[in-house]
Every structure is written in C-alpha cells, then in structure tokens.
C-alpha positions as protocol buffer text, in pm:
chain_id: "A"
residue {
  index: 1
  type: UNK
  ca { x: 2060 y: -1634 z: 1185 }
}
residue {
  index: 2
  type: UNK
  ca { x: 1894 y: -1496 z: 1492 }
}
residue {
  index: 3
  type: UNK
  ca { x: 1721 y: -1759 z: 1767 }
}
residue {
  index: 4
  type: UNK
  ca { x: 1366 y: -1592 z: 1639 }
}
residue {
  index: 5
  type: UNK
  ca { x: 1426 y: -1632 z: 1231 }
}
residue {
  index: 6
  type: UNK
  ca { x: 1558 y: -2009 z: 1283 }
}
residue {
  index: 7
  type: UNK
  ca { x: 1287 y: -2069 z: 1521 }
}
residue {
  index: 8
  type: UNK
  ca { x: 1020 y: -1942 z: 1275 }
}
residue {
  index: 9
  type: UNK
  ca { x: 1196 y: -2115 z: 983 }
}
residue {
  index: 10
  type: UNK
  ca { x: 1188 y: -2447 z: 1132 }
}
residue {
  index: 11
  type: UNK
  ca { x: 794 y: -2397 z: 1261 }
}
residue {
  index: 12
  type: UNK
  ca { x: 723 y: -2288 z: 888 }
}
residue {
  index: 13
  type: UNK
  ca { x: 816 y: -2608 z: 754 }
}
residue {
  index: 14
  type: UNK
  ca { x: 581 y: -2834 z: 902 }
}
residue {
  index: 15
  type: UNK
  ca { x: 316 y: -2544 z: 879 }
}
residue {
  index: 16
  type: UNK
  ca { x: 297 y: -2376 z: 608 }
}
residue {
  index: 17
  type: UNK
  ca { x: -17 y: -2340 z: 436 }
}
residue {
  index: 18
  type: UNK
  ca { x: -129 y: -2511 z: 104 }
}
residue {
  index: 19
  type: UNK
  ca { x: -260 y: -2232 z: -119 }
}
residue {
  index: 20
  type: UNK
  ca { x: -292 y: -2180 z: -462 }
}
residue {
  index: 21
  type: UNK
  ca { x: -87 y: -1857 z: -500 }
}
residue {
  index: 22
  type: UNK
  ca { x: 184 y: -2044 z: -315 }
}
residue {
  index: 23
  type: UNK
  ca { x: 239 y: -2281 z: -625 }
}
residue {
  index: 24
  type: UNK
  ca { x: 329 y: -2041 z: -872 }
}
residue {
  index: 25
  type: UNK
  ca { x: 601 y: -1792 z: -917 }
}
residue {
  index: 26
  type: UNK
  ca { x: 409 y: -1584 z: -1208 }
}
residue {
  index: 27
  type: UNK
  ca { x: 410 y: -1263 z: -1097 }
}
residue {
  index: 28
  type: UNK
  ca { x: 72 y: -1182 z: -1257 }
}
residue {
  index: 29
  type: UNK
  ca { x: -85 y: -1436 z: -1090 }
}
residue {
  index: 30
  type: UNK
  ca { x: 89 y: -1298 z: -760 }
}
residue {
  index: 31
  type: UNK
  ca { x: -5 y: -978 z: -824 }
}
residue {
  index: 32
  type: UNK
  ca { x: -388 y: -1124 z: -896 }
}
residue {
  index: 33
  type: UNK
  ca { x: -404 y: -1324 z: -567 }
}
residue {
  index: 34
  type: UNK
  ca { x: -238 y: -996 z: -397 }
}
residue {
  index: 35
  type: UNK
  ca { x: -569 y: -765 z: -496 }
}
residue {
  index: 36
  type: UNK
  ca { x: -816 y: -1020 z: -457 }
}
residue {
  index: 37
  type: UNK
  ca { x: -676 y: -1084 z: -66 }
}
residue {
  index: 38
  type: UNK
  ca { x: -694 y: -700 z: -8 }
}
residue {
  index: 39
  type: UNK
  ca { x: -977 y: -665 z: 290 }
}
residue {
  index: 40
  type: UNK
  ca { x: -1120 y: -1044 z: 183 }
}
residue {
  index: 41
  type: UNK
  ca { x: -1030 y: -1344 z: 361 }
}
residue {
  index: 42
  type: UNK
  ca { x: -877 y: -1654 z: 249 }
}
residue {
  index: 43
  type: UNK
  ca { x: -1170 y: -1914 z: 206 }
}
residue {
  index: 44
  type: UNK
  ca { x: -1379 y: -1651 z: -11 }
}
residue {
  index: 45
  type: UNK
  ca { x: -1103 y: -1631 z: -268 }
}
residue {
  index: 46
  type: UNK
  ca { x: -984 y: -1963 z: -289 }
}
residue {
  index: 47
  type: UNK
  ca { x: -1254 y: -2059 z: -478 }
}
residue {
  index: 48
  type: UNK
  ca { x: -1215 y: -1729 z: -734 }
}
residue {
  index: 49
  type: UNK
  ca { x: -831 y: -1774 z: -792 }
}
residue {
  index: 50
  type: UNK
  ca { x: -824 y: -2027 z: -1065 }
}
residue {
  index: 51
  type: UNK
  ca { x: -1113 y: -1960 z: -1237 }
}
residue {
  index: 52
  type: UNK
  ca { x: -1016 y: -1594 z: -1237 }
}
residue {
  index: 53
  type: UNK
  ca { x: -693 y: -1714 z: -1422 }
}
residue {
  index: 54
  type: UNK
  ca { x: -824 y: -1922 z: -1671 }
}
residue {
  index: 55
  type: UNK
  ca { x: -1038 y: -1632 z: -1776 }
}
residue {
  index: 56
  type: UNK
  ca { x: -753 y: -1353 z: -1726 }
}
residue {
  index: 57
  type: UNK
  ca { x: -393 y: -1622 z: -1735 }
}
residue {
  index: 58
  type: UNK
  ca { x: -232 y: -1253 z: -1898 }
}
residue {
  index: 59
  type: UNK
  ca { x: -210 y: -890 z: -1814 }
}
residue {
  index: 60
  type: UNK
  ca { x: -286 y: -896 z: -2241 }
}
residue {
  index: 61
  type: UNK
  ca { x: -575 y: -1111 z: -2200 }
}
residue {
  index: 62
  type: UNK
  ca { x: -716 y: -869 z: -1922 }
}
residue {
  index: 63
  type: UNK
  ca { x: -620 y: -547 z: -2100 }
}
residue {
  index: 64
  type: UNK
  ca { x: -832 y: -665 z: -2415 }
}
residue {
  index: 65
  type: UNK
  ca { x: -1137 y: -747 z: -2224 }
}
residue {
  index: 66
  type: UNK
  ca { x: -1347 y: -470 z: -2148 }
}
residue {
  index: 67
  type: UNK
  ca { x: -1349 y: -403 z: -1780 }
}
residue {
  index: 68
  type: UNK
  ca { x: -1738 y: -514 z: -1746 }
}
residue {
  index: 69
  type: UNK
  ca { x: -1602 y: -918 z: -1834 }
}
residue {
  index: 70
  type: UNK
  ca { x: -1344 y: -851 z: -1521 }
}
residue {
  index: 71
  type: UNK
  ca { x: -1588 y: -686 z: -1287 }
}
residue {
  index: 72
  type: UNK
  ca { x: -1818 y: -973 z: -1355 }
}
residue {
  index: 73
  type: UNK
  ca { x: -1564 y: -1215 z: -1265 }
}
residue {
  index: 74
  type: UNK
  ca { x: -1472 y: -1066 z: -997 }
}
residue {
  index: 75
  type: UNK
  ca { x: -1827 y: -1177 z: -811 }
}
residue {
  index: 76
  type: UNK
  ca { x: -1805 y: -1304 z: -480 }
}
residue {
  index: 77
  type: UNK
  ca { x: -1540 y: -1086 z: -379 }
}
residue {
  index: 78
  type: UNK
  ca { x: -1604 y: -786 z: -285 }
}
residue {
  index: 79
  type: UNK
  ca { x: -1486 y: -435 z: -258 }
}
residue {
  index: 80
  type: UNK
  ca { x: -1524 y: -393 z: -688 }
}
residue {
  index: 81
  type: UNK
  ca { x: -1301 y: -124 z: -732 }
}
residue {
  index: 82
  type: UNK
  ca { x: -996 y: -379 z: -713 }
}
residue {
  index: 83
  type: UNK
  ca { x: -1115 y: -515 z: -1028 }
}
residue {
  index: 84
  type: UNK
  ca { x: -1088 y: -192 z: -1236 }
}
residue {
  index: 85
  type: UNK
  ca { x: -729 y: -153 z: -1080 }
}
residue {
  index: 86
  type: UNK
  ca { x: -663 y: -463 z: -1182 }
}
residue {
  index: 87
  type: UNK
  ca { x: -791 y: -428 z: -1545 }
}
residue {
  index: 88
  type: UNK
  ca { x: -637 y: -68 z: -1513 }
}
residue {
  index: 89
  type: UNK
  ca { x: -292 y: -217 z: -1391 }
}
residue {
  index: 90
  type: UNK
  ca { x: -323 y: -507 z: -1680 }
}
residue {
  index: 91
  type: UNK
  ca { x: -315 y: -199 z: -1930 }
}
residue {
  index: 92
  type: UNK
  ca { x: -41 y: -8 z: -1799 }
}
residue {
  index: 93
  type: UNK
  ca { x: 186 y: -358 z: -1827 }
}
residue {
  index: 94
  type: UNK
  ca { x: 85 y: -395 z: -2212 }
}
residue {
  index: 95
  type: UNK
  ca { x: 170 y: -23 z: -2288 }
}
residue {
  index: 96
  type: UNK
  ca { x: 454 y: 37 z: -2033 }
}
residue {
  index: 97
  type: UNK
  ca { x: 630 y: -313 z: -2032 }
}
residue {
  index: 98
  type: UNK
  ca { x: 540 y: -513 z: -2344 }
}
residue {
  index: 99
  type: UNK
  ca { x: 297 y: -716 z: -2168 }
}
residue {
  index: 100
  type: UNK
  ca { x: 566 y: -858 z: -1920 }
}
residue {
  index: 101
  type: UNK
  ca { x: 535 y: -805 z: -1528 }
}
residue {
  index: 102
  type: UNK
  ca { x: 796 y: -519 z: -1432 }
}
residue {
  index: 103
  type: UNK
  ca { x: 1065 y: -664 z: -1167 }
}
residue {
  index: 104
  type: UNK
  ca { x: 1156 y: -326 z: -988 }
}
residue {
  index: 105
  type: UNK
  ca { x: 964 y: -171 z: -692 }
}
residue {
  index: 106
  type: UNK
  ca { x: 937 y: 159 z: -864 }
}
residue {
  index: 107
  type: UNK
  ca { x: 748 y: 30 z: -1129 }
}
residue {
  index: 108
  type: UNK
  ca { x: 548 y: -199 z: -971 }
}
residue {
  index: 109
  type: UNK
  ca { x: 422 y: 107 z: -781 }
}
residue {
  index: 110
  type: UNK
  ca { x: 371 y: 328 z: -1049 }
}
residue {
  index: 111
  type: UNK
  ca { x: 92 y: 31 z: -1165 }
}
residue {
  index: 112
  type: UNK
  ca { x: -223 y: 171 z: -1123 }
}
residue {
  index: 113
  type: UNK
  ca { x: -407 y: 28 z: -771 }
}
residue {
  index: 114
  type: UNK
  ca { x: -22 y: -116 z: -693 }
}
residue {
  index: 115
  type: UNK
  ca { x: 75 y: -16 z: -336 }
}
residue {
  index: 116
  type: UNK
  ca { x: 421 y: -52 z: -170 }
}
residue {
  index: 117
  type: UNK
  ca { x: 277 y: -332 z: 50 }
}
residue {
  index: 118
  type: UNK
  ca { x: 150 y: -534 z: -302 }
}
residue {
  index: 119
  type: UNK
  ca { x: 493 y: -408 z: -508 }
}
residue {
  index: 120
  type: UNK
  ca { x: 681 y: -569 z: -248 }
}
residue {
  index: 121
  type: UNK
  ca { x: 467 y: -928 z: -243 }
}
residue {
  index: 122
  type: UNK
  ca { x: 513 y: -962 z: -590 }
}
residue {
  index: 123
  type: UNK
  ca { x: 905 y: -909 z: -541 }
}
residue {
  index: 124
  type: UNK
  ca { x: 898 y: -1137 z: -226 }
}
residue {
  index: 125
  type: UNK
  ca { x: 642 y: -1418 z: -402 }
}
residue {
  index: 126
  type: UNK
  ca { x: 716 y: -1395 z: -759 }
}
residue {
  index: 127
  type: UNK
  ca { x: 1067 y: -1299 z: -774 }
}
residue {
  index: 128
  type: UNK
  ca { x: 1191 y: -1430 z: -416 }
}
residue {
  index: 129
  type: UNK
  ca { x: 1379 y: -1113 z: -359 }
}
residue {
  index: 130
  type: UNK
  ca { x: 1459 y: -1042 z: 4 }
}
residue {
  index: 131
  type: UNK
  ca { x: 1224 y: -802 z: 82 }
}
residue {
  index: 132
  type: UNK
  ca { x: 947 y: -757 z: 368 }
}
residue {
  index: 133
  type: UNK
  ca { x: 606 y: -801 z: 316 }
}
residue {
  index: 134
  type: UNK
  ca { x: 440 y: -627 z: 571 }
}
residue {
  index: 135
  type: UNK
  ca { x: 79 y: -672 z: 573 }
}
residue {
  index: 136
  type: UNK
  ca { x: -213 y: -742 z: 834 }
}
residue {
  index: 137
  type: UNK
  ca { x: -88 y: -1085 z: 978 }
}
residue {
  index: 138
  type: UNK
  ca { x: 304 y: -1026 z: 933 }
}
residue {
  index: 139
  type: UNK
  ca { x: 238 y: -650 z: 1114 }
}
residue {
  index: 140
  type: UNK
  ca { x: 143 y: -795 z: 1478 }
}
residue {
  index: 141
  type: UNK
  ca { x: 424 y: -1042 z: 1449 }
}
residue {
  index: 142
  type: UNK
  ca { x: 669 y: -716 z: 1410 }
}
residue {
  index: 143
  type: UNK
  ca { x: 511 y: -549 z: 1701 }
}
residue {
  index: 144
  type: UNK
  ca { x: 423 y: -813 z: 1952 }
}
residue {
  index: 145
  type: UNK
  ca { x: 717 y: -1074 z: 1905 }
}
residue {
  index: 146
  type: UNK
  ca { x: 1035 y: -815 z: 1709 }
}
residue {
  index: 147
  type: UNK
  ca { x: 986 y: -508 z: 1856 }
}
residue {
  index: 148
  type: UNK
  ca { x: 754 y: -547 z: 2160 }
}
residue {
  index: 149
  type: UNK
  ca { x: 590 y: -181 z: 2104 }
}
residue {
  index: 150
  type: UNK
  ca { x: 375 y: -51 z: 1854 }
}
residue {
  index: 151
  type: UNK
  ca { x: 524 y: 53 z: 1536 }
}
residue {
  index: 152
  type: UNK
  ca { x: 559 y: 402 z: 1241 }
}
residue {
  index: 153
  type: UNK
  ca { x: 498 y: 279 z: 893 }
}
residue {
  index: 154
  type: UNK
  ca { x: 854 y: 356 z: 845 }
}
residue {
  index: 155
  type: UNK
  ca { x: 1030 y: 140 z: 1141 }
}
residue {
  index: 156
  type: UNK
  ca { x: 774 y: -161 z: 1018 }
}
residue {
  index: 157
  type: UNK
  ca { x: 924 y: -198 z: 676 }
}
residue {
  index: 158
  type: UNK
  ca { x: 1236 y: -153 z: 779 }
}
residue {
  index: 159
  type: UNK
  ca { x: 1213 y: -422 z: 1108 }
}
residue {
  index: 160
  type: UNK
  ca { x: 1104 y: -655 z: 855 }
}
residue {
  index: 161
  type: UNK
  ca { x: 1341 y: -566 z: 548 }
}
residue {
  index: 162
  type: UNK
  ca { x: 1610 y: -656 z: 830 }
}
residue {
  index: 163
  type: UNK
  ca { x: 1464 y: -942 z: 927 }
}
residue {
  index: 164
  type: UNK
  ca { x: 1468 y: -1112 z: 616 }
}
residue {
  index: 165
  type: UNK
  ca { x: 1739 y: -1418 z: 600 }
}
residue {
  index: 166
  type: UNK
  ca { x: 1917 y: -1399 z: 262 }
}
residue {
  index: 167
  type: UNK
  ca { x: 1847 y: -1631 z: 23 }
}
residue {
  index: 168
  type: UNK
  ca { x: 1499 y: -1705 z: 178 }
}
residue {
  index: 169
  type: UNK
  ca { x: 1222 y: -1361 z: 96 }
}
residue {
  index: 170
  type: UNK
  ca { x: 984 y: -1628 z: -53 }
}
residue {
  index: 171
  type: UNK
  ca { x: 965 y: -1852 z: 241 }
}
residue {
  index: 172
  type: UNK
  ca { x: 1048 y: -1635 z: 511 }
}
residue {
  index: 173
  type: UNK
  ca { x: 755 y: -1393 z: 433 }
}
residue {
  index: 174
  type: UNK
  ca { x: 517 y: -1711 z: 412 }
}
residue {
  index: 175
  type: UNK
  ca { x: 616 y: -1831 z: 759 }
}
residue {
  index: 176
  type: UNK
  ca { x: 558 y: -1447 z: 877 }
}
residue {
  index: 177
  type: UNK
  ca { x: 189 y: -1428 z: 701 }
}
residue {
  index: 178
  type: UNK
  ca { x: 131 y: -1831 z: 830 }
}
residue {
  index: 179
  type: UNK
  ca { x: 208 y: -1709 z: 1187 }
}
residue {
  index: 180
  type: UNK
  ca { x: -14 y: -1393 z: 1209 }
}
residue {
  index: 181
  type: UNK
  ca { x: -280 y: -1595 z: 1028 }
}
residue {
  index: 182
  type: UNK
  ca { x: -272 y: -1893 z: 1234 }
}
residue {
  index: 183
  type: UNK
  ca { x: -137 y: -1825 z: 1608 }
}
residue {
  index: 184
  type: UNK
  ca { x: -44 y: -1424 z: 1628 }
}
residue {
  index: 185
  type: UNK
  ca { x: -371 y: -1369 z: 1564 }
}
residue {
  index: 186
  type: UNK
  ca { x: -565 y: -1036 z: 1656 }
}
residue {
  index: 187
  type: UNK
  ca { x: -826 y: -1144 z: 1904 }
}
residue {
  index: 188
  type: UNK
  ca { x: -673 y: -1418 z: 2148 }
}
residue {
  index: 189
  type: UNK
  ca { x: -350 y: -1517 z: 2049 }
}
residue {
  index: 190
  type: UNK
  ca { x: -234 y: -1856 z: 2088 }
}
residue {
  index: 191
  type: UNK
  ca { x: 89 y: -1793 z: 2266 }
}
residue {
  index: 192
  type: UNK
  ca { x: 109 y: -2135 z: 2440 }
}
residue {
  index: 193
  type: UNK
  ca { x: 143 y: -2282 z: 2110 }
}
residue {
  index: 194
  type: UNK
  ca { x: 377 y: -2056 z: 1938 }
}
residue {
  index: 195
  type: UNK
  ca { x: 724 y: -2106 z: 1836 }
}
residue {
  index: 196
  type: UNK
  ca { x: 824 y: -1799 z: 1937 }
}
residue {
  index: 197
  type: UNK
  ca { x: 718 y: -1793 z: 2289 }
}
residue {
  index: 198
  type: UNK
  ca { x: 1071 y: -1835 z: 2446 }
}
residue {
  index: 199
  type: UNK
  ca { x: 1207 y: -1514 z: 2213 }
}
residue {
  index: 200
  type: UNK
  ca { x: 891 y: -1315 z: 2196 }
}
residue {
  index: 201
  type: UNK
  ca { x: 970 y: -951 z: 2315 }
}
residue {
  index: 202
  type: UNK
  ca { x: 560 y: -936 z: 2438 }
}
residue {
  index: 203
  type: UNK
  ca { x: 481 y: -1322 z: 2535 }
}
residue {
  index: 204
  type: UNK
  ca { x: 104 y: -1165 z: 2605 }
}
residue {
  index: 205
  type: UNK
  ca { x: 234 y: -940 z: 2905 }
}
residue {
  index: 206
  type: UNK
  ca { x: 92 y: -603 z: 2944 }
}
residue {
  index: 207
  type: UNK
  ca { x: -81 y: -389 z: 2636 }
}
residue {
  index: 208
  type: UNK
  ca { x: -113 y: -502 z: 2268 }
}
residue {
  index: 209
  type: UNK
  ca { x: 197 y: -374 z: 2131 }
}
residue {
  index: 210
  type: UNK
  ca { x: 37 y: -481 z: 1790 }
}
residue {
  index: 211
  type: UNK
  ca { x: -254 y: -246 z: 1855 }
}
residue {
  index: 212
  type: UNK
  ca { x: -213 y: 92 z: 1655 }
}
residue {
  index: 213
  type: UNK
  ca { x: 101 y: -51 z: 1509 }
}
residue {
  index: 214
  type: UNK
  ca { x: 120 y: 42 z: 1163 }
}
residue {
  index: 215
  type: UNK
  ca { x: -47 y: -271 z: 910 }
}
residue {
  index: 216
  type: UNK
  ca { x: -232 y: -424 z: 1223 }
}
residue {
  index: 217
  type: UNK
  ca { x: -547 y: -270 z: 1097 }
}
residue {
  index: 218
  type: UNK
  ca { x: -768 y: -111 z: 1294 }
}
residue {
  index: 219
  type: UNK
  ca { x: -1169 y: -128 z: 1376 }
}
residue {
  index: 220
  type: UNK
  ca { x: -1361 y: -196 z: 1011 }
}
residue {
  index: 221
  type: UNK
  ca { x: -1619 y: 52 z: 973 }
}
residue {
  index: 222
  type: UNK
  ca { x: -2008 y: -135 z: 971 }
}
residue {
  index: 223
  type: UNK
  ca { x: -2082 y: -283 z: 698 }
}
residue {
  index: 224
  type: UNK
  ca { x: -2437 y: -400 z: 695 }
}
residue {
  index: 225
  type: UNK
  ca { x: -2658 y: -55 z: 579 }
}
residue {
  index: 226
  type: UNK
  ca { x: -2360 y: 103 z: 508 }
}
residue {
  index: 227
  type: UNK
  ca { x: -2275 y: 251 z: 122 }
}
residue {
  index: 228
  type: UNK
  ca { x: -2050 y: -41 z: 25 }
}
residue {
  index: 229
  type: UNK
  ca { x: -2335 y: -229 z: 94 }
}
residue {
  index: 230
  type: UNK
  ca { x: -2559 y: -51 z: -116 }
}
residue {
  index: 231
  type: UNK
  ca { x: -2237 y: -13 z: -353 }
}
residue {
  index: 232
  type: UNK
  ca { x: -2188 y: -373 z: -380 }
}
residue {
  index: 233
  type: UNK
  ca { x: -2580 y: -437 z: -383 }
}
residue {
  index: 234
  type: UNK
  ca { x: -2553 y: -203 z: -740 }
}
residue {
  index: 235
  type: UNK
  ca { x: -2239 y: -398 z: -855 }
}
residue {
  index: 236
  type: UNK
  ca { x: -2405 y: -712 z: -837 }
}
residue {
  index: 237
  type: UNK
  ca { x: -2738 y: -583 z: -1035 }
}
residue {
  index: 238
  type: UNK
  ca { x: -2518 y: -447 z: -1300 }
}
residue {
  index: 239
  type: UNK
  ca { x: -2380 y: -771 z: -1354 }
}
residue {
  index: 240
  type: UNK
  ca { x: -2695 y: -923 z: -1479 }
}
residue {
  index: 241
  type: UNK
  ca { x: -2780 y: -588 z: -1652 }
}
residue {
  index: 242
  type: UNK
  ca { x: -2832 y: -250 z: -1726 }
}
residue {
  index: 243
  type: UNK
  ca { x: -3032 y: -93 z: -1404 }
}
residue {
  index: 244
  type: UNK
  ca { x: -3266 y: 171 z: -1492 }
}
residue {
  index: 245
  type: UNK
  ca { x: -3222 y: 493 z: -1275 }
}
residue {
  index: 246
  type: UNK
  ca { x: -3603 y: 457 z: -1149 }
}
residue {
  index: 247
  type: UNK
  ca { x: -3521 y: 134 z: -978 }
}
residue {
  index: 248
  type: UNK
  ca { x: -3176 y: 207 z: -865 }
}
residue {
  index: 249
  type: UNK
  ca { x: -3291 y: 234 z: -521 }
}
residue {
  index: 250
  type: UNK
  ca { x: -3450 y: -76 z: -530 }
}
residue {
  index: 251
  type: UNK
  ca { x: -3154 y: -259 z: -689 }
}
residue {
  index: 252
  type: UNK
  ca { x: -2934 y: -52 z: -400 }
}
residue {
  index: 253
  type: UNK
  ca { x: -3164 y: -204 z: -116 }
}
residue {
  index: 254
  type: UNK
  ca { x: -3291 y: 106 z: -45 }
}
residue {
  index: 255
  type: UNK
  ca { x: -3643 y: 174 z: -187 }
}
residue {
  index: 256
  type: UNK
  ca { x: -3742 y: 468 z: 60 }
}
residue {
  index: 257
  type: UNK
  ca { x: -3399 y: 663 z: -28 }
}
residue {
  index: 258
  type: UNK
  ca { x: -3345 y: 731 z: -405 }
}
residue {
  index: 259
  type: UNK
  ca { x: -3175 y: 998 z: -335 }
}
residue {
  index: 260
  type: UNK
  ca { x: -2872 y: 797 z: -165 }
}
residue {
  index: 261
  type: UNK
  ca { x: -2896 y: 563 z: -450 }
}
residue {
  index: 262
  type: UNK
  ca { x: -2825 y: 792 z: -722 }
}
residue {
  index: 263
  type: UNK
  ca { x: -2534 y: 971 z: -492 }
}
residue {
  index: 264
  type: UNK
  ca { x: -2388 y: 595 z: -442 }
}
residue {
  index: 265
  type: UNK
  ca { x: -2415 y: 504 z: -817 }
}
residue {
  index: 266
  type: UNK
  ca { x: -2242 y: 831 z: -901 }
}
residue {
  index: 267
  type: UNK
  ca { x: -1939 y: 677 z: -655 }
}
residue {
  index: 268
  type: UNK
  ca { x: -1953 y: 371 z: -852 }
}
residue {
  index: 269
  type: UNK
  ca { x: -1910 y: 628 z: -1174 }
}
residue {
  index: 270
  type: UNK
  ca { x: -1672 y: 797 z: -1080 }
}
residue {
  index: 271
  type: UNK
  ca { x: -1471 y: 509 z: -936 }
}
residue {
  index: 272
  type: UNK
  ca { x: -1494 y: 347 z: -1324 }
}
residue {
  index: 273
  type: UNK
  ca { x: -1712 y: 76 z: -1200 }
}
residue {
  index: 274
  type: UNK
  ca { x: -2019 y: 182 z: -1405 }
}
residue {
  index: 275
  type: UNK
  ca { x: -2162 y: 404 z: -1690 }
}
residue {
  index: 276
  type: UNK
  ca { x: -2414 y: 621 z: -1701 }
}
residue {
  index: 277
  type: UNK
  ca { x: -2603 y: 679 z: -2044 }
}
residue {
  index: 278
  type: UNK
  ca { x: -2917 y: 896 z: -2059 }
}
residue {
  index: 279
  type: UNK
  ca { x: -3130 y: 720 z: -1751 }
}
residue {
  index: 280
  type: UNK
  ca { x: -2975 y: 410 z: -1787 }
}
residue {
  index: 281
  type: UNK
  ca { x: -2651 y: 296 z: -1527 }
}
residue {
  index: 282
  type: UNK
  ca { x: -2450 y: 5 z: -1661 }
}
residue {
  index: 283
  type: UNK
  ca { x: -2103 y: -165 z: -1606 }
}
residue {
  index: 284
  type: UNK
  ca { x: -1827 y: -13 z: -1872 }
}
C-alpha cells in the first residue's frame, strides 16, 4: 500500500462520518441514498432517508405505488425527476430481476436514471467490491492530491479503480468522499490540516488542478427565477392537488407569464412528473 492510501486509511478511521446510508449494506437503500444525494447536500436528506424507507423499504413496494405516492415523498428534495427514475428503476428490478437488486455494473446501468457513477456506489457501498466511486468530493482528491492536473472522464475512473486497496472498496471510497467533503473542499481547502499534505502532488501550489477535472463540477446555473424554480414551484402544488391550467402561472410563481408556465408544466409532462387531463395538470 502506497504512503497516500495508508495515510488516508488511517485519517479515515478517526473521521469518518456517521450517516445513515453508511449503516446498511442493502443495495436498494444504497441505491436510494445514491439518487437522493444527486445535486442535494447532505443535511437536506438526512432527514428524508428513513422515512423514505419505511414508506418504499423494497424496489416491490415502490414499483406498486403509483409514482404520485413517491413524488410526494420525495418533498424537500429537490430536482423531482429523480423520483420517477427511482420509481422507474424500482420497476425495471421487479420485471428484470425478480425484485432483487442486480450485482453487475452492466445491469445496474441499464436501470433506468442509473449512471456509471451510481452503478458503481452501489457495487462499492452495497456489495464492497473494489471499485472507484468517483463523484464530486472524491474527483478533486484525484486531481489535486493523485494526479496533480486536471483530469478526462476516462483517466478519473481509472486513477481511482487503481487506487483502490483490495479488500477495502467500502471503506476506501468513504475516506475518499469524507476527504473531499470535509478538507479537499472546492472553495478554500484546508491543506494545513490534511493528511495528505506531505504526499499531495498539488499541496495548494499554482492552479486548481481539480478545476475542469472531470466530476469536480462546474459553476451551477442560477437558480432563483430560473425554470427549476418554477418547475419545482409546480411540483410542490401538485402535491397538495390537481392545479387548474388557469392558475398554473400563479402556482409556478409567475402570474404575469402564463405562457412560460404552461411551456414549464409541459417539461414536467414530458419528464413523467405530471398529467395533463382536459385543463386540469396533476401528478401521475
């Protein structure tokens, strides 16, 4: 084992972080926490996970529900198209697999709304294969401290497929996710405080090498007056009731521009997200 992977290792065991997802190895429940972290941050879904799970503990139990009950639970968190791929995915395991979680990367991605980034955490977290999970946090690790230069989508995976100790794809991906999370972060790392400083191939010297590195994410477009505002603003009408088209602007925060509201409800349409029937939008 490298200086960096036992120096990592040894961090990650006095700091990793307590989290609900962490203390299971069901891979539905993996693959749950995996779509509701997707562009949301920890502290808004800590408080969905469990209750989403009681509701949904089975890809049967969300395949029989019609998609409106998971939309509706899926409140608080955002971007509500992850909640038809869910429900979507959920259906695909019943017909494809029995009902049980597939275990191979090729079918994990062939789930509906199942990427090769949220294939590969269900492998790493559920099944504790030795695979790389390379996502937000773990990508400016790969760049800044592994490689020192920004990084293709290709040379990512494979850096941290390499990278991986054997034996360890559970808690080695952890530590990697705990470090971008906590000290690699985007905006003023902590590099004083990081136990990689003595191996890191960037130690904060010269440009980013994490920015435009594949995973790092870029700039998030506004949000406030943009359509997923007025997309979520519809969402979250819809799950109290049927909106009326002659007050969809109003229920879209946009009362001067009907015309925008009907063009964003026929997103949410076409997305699955809602029904339309005569002049009357609902969920599905």
């Amino acid at each position: 084992m490298s200086a960096l992977q036992h120096s990592l290792s040894a961090w990650a065991e006095g700091a990793r972080r307590d989290l609900p997802w962490r203390r299971t190895r069901d891979p539905w429940a993996v693959l749950v926490s995996e779509l509701m972290l997707q562009q949301t941050q920890v502290p808004r879904v800590l408080p969905r996970f469990e209750a989403f799970l009681r509701q949904f503990p089975t890809p049967a139990a969300t395949a029989s529900a019609p998609v409106a009950e998971v939309v509706r639970a899926w409140a608080g968190l955002g971007y509500n198209r992850r909640a038809v791929n869910l429900h979507r995915a959920a259906g695909a395991v019943v017909e494809r697999h029995g009902g049980s979680m597939p275990v191979t990367l090729a079918e994990l991605v062939a789930l509906p709304g199942v990427g090769p980034y949220t294939a590969r955490a269900v492998l790493a977290f559920a099944f504790e294969a030795d695979v790389g999970v390379v996502e937000v946090n773990s990508a400016r690790v790969l760049a800044r401290a592994v490689a020192g230069h920004p990084l293709a989508p290709a040379e990512a995976q494979a850096l941290a497929d390499g990278l991986v100790p054997a034996g360890e794809g559970w808690a080695w991906n952890q530590a990697m996710l705990d470090l971008g999370a906590t000290v690699c972060v985007k905006t003023a790392p902590r590099c004083g405080s990081c136990p990689l400083r003595s191996c890191c191939a960037w130690a904060g010297a010269g440009p980013d090498p994490a920015v435009g590195s594949a995973g790092a994410g870029g700039r998030q477009s506004t949000f406030a007056g943009s359509d997923r505002q007025g997309r979520g603003r519809l969402v979250d009408a819809l799950r109290l009731g049927p909106v009326p088209l002659p007050v969809l602007a109003v229920a879209a925060g946009w009362p001067d521009d009907p015309e925008r509201a009907r063009r964003v409800a026929d997103t949410l349409v076409d997305d699955g997200l809602a029904v339309l029937a005569g002049d009357v939008l609902s969920l599905p």
